[in-house]
N, C-alpha and C positions, 0 to 999 in steps of 0.2 A: 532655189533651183539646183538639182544635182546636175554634176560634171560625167559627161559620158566617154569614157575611155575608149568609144568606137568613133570619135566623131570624126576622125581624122580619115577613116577608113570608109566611113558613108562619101565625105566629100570625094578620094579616091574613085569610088564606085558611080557617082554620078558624074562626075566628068570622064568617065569610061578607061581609067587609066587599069581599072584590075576587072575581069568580065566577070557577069553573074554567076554564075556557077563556084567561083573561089571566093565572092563576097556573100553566097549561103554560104558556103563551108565558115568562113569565118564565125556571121551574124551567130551561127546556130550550134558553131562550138565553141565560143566564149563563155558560156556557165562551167565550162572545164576550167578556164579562168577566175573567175569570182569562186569558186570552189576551192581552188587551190590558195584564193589571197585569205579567206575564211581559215582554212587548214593554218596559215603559217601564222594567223592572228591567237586563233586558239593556242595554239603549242607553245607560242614564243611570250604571250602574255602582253604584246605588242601593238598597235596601230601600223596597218602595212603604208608605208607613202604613197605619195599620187605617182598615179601608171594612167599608161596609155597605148594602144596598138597602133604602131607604123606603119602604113601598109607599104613598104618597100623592104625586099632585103636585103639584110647588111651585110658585108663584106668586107673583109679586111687583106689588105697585103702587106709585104715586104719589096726592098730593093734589091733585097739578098735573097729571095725566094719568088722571083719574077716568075716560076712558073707551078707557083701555090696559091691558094688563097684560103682564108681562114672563113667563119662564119658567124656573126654575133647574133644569135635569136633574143639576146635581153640586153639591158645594158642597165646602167645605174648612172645618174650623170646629174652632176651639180649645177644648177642652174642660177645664174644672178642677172635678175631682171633689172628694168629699167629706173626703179629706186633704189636700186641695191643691196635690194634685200636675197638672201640665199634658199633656193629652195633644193630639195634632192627628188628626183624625177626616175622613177623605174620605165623605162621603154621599151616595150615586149613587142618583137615585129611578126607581121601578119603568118610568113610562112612557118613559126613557129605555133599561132594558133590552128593554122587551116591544115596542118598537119603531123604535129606532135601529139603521141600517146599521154594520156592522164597523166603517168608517172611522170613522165618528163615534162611535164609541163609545169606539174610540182615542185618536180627536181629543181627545175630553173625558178623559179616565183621566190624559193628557198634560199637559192644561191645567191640570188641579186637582192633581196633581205639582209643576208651575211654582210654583200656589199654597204649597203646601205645604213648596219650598224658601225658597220668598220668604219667607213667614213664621217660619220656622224663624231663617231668617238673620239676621231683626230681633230676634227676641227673643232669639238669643243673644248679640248685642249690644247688648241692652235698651235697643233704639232705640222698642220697642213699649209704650204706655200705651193708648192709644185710635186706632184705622184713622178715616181721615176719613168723613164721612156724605158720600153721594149725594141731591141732592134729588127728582134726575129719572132715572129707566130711561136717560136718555141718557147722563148724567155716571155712571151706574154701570155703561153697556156702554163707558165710555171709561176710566174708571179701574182697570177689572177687568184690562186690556190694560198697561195702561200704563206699570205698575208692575216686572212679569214682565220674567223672567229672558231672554235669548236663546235660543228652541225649538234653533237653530241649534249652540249651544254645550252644550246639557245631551243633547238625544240625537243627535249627528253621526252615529254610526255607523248611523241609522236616517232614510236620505231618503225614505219613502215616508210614516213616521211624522209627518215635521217637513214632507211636502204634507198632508195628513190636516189639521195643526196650521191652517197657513196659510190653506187653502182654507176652512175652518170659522171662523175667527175673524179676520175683516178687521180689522174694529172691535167688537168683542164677537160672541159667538157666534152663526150664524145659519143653522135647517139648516128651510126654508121646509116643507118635506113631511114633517120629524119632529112640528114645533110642531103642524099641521093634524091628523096623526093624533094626537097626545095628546090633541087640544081635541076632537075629535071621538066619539074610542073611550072616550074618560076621561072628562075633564072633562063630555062634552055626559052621558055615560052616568051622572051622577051618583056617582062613583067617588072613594075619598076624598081631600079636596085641603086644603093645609096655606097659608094664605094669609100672607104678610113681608112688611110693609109694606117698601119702600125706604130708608127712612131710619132702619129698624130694622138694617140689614142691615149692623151695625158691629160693630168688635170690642173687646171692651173686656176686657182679660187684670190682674188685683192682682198689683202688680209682685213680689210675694211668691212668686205661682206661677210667674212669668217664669222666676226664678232656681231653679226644682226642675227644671223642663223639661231632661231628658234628653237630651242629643245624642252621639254617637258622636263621633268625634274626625273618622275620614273622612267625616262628612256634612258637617261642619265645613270640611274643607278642601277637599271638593266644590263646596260653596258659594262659599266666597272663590274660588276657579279659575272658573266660572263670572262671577260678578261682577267678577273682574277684566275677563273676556274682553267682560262687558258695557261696561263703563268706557272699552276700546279703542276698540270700536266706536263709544261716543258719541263720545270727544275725535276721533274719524277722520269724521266727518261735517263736512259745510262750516259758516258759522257757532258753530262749537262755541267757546267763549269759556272 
């Protein structure tokens, strides 16, 4: 029996929490989804992880920016279940399907990939105990970037993909006419919304589930191939010490 990455969002829709008109938009733009997890499977040579649509949107604040908030349409989030075994979980939320352009929607499937290799990578090197806290929206659109792998060296054979990447994520992600339709169609409409603080927004894996965490052998050597090609890049930049 396959797993349906909308199932969370039918439930939503039948206890009346999101109305029919945003659960078409959803139902009937999620092949823009499975399109885009195909895209980044071709390119990257990869298996994308298990994903699912939220149907609430995310939001993030600060204490020090009480009159901002940020907005998470994906997320990448390790998960240890009730034997303790570790899974990693891509969580794309609804106002990101019911109203994100292809590109971007790419862009992001792409981005939270990166995630997903990055983290893969640490913990199967049990470099991971706890992901550092962000205090401000700013240091966590800087660090979200910073970390990540080269768009350049995980999907080459997909240059339209890795402008998608680029053009969306300068310095943290930013897609000015997606955020105003969520705030507006969503948020303003009373629609349900899951609020993270910022400096919640950390990961903290028991290094017991680290070592259950399952990896294939070629994701493993995906990984190191990438991060080397990362490593070149850096000692190849000027000041590099």
């Amino acid at each position: 029996m396959s797993f349906d990455p909308l199932y969370k969002v039918h439930d939503a829709a039948s206890a009346g929490k999101i109305p029919d008109k945003i659960y078409r938009m959803i139902t009937e733009r999620f092949p823009l989804v499975t399109e885009g997890i195909s895209r980044v499977e071709k390119a990257s040579g990869l298996s994308y992880p298990y994903y699912y649509v939220e149907p609430s949107m995310v939001v993030s604040t600060s204490a020090v920016e009480f009159t901002q908030f940020g907005i998470f349409f994906a997320r990448t989030i390790p998960v240890v279940r009730d034997d303790n075994t570790l899974h990693v979980v891509v969580q794309i939320t609804a106002p990101l399907v019911a109203f994100g352009l292809k590109g971007t929607i790419h862009a992001i499937l792409a981005h939270e990939f990166m995630h997903y290799l990055e983290l893969v990578g640490r913990i199967a090197k049990m470099n991971v105990v706890s992901d550092e806290l962000a205090g401000t929206l700013f240091e966590g659109r800087y660090a979200d970037g910073g970390r990540l792998m080269e768009e350049r060296a995980v999907f080459k054979s997909d240059q339209t993909l890795i402008r998608h990447i680029t053009t969306r994520f300068p310095e943290g992600f930013r897609d000015l006419k997606l955020e105003d339709k969520s705030i507006k169609q969503w948020m303003d409409k009373g629609l349900p919304m899951v609020r993270v603080p910022i400096d919640a927004n950390v990961v903290k894996i028991p290094v017991d589930a680290m070592a259950r965490l399952q990896v294939d052998q070629a994701v493993k050597d995906r990984i190191a191939e990438f991060e080397s090609m990362r490593l070149r890049k850096k000692k190849s930049q000027p000041g590099y010490v």
